[in-house]
Residue, then its C-alpha position, 0 to 999 in steps of 0.5 A: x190892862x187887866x192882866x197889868x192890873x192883876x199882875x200888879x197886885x200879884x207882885x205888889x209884895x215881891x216889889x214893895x220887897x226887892x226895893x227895900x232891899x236894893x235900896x239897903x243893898x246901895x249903901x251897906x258898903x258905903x261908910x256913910x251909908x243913906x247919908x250919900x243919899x242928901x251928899x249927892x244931890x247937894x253936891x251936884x246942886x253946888x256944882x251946878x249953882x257954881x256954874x250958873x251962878x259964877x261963870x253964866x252970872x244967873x241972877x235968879x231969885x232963889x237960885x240954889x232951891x232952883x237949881x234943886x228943883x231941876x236936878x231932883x225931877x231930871x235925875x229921876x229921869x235920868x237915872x230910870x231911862x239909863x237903868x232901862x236899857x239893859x235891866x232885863x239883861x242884868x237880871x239874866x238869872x232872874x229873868x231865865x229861871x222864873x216868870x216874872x213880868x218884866x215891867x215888875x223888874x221896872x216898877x222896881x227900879x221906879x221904887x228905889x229912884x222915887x225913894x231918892x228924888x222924895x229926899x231930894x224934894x225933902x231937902x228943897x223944902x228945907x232950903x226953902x224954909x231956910x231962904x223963907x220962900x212965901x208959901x202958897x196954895x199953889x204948892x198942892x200942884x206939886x203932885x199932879x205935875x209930880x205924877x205926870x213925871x212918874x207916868x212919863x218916865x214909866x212910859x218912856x222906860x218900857x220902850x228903853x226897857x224892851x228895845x234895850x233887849x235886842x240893840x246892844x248899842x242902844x245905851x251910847x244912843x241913850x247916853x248921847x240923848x240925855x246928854x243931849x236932853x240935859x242941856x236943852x232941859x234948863x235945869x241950872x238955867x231958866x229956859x223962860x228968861x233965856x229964850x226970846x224966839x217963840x218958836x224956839x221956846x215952844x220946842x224947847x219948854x213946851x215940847x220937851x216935856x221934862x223942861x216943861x214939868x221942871x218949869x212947872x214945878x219951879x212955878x208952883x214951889x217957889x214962884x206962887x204961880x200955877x201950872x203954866x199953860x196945858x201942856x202938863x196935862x197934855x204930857x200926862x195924857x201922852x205918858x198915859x198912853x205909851x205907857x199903856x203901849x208899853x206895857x202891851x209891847x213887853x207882854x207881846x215879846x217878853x217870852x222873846x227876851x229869854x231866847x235872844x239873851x240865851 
């Protein structure tokens, strides 16, 4: 982890550089530019509330912030696991001309999506002031269960990252578990009225780590409620690790990557 740690203030600036410019570089083309950055999220926030709201008949207090919350933790996730698999060979040029540890290539992608979900989380807290959701001490847990996001998702993505290299097909797998992932993951429902079957809400709310942090984040945002349960801390401590093996991984076969893309 030291080499981590001093390739990371190494490239600090290089980072903090390629994500304002890949950030500029999404909507210079675009005619509303960093406007599509509110649209889109709350254009799929109405899609989804249309769902829950008029064909499942949710009847769940302060349904859109809820929705919101869903869609802004699961699409940071989303969007960096599917980046991941082929981001070494996306920056081929990049990759076979100078060195650069690859996780920085992650890190980067990290800072553009984290971007995105901040003005995701932006806009939730402006619907609940609009929705005037009372507002407790409580809220302060939105950061440990935020960074237990970020942690997890960085962990998972080194895997993706370095397994994407060598397995071509390993993006319609992923396509097909986040598919997958979605749907189990209640981001437009709520896991914790819908399933009755302690066994079945033990796999599904507390074994999948991403309903668990949605479910959480509900909690402390809109339902005056803490973390619920041990298990955030437990998916931090387990994201602390894989990312660790991650990390560890690529530096073990990143001179690999080279030779199998030439």
């Amino acid at each position: 982890m030291k080499r981590f740690i001093k390739d990371l203030k190494k490239y600090k600036n290089y980072i903090l550089y390629a994500t304002k410019a890949e950030l500029k570089t999404e909507v210079i083309n675009s005619y509303l530019g960093w406007l599509w950055m509110i649209l889109e999220p709350l254009a799929f926030m109405f899609i989804y509330m249309f769902i829950g709201a008029v064909v499942f008949k949710s009847n769940v207090e302060y349904y859109p912030i809820f929705v919101f919350i869903g869609l802004s933790a699961w699409n940071f996730f989303n969007k960096m696991v599917v980046v991941s698999v082929k981001l070494v060979s996306t920056n081929r040029d990049t990759v076979t001309k100078v060195y650069l540890p690859k996780f920085v290539l992650l890190l980067v992608k990290m800072g553009v999506n984290l971007f995105k979900m901040f003005v995701s989380f932006l806009l939730v807290i402006l619907f609940m002031i609009f929705y005037k959701v009372p507002i407790t001490w409580n809220v302060l847990w939105f950061f440990p269960i935020i960074l237990t996001l970020i942690v997890f998702t960085f962990g998972v993505c080194t895997f993706i990252l370095h397994f994407g290299v060598f397995a071509e097909d390993l993006s319609n797998l992923v396509n097909i578990a986040l598919r997958m992932i979605f749907y189990l993951t209640g981001v437009f429902y709520d896991l914790s009225t819908r399933i009755h079957n302690v066994v079945y809400r033990t796999i599904l709310l507390d074994l999948n780590p991403i309903a668990n942090i949605i479910y959480n984040l509900r909690n402390v945002l809109i339902y005056k409620s803490g973390i619920v349960g041990m298990w955030t801390l437990i998916w931090f401590i387990v994201g602390v690790l894989i990312s660790v093996l991650g990390i560890k991984t690529i530096y073990k076969y990143e001179n690999t990557y080279v030779k199998v893309m030439k």
